[in-house]
C-alpha positions as CSV (number, residue, x, y, z in Angstrom):
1,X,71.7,97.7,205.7
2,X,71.2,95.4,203.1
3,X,71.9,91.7,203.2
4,X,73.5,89.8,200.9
5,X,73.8,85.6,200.5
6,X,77.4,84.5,200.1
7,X,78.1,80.8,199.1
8,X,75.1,80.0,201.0
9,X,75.4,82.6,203.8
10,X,73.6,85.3,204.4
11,X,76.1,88.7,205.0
12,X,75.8,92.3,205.9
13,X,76.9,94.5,203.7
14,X,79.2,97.3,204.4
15,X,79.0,100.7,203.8
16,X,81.6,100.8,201.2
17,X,80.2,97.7,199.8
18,X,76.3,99.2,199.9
19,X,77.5,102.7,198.1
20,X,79.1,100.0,195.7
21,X,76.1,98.0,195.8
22,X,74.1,101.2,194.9
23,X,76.4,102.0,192.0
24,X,75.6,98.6,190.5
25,X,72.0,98.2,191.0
26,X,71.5,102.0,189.5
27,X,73.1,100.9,186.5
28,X,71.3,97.5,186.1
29,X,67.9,99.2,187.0
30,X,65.2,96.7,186.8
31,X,63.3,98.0,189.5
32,X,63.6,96.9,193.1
33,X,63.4,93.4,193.1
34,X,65.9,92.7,189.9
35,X,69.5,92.4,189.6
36,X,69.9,92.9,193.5
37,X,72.3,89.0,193.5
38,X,73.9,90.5,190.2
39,X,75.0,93.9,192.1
40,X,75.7,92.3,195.3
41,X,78.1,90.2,193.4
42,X,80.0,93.0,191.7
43,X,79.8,95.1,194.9
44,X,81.4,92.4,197.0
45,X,84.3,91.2,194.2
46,X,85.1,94.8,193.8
47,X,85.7,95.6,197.2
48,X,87.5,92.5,198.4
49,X,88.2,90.9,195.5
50,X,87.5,87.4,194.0
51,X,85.9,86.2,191.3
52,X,82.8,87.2,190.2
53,X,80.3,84.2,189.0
54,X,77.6,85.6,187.1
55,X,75.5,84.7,184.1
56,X,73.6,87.4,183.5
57,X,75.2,89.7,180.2
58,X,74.9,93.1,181.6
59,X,76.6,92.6,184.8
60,X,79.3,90.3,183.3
61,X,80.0,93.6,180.9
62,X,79.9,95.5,184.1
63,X,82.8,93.4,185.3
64,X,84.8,93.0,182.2
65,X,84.4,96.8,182.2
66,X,85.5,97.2,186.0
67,X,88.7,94.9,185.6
68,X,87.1,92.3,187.9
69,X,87.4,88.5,187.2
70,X,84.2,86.9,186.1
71,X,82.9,83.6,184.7
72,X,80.1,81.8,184.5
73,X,78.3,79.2,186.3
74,X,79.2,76.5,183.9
75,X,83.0,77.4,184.7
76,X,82.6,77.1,188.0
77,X,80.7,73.4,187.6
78,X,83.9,72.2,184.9
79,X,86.4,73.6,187.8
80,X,84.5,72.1,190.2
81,X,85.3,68.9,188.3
82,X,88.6,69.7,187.5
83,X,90.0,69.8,191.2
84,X,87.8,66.4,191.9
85,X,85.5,68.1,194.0
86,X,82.3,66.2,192.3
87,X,82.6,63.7,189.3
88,X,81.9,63.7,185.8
89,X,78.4,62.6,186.4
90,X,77.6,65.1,189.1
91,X,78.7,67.8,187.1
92,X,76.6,66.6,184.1
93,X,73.4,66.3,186.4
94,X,74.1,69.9,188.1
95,X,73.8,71.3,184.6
96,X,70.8,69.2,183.8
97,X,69.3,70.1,187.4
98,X,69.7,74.3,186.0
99,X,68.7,73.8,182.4
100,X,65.5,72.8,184.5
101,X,65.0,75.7,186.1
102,X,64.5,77.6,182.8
103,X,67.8,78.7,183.1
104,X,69.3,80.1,179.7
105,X,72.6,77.6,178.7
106,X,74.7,77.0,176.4
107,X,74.8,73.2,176.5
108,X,72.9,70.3,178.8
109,X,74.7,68.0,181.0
110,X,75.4,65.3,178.4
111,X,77.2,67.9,176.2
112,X,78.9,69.9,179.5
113,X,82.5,68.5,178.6
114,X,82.1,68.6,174.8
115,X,81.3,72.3,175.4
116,X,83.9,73.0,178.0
117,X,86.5,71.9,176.0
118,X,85.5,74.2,172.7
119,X,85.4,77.1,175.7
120,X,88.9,76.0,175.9
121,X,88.3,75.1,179.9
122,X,89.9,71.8,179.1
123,X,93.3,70.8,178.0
């Protein structure tokens, strides 16, 4: 059975949620060591539900395509803010913190809010 990391948690998957998981890797392809968090993610939401955050373009097309709810990470940092979970500042260094890990955005920290609110994430 394969395992798959939930908020931080490491879970079992299911047999319904491995034949999904199997479904969704198959159609990423990458070979066996890519796309396994994207498929996990779209095995998991489709099963039980939720909201699917993923970055990647494939997989969010796979979502969109499957009816499931899905954003992005910056989303989830500008809600995160929204409900007063972490600050302004926080939020701006989070996104700073994964521009640093080469990851592909669409705005750094210090323009997080500017961007949020073109997204239309903001009132």
């Amino acid at each position: 059975m394969r395992a798959l990391i939930f908020i931080g948690e490491i879970r079992e998957l299911t047999e319904i949620e491995e034949i999904a998981f199997a479904r969704y890797k198959t159609e990423l392809a990458g070979g066996p060591d890519r796309n396994n968090g994207e498929a996990g993610v779209l095995a998991r939401v489709k099963v039980h539900g939720g909201i699917a955050v993923i970055d990647e373009s494939a997989a969010t097309r796979i979502a969109l395509r499957e009816g499931l709810e899905v954003h992005g990470t910056l989303w989830l940092v500008v809600n995160a803010q929204r409900e007063n979970l972490i600050t302004r500042p926080e939020a701006e260094s989070i996104v700073d913190q994964l521009a640093a890990t080469d990851m592909r955005l669409p705005t750094d920290g210090a323009g997080l809010f500017a961007w949020a609110y073109n997204e239309g994430l903001l009132p």
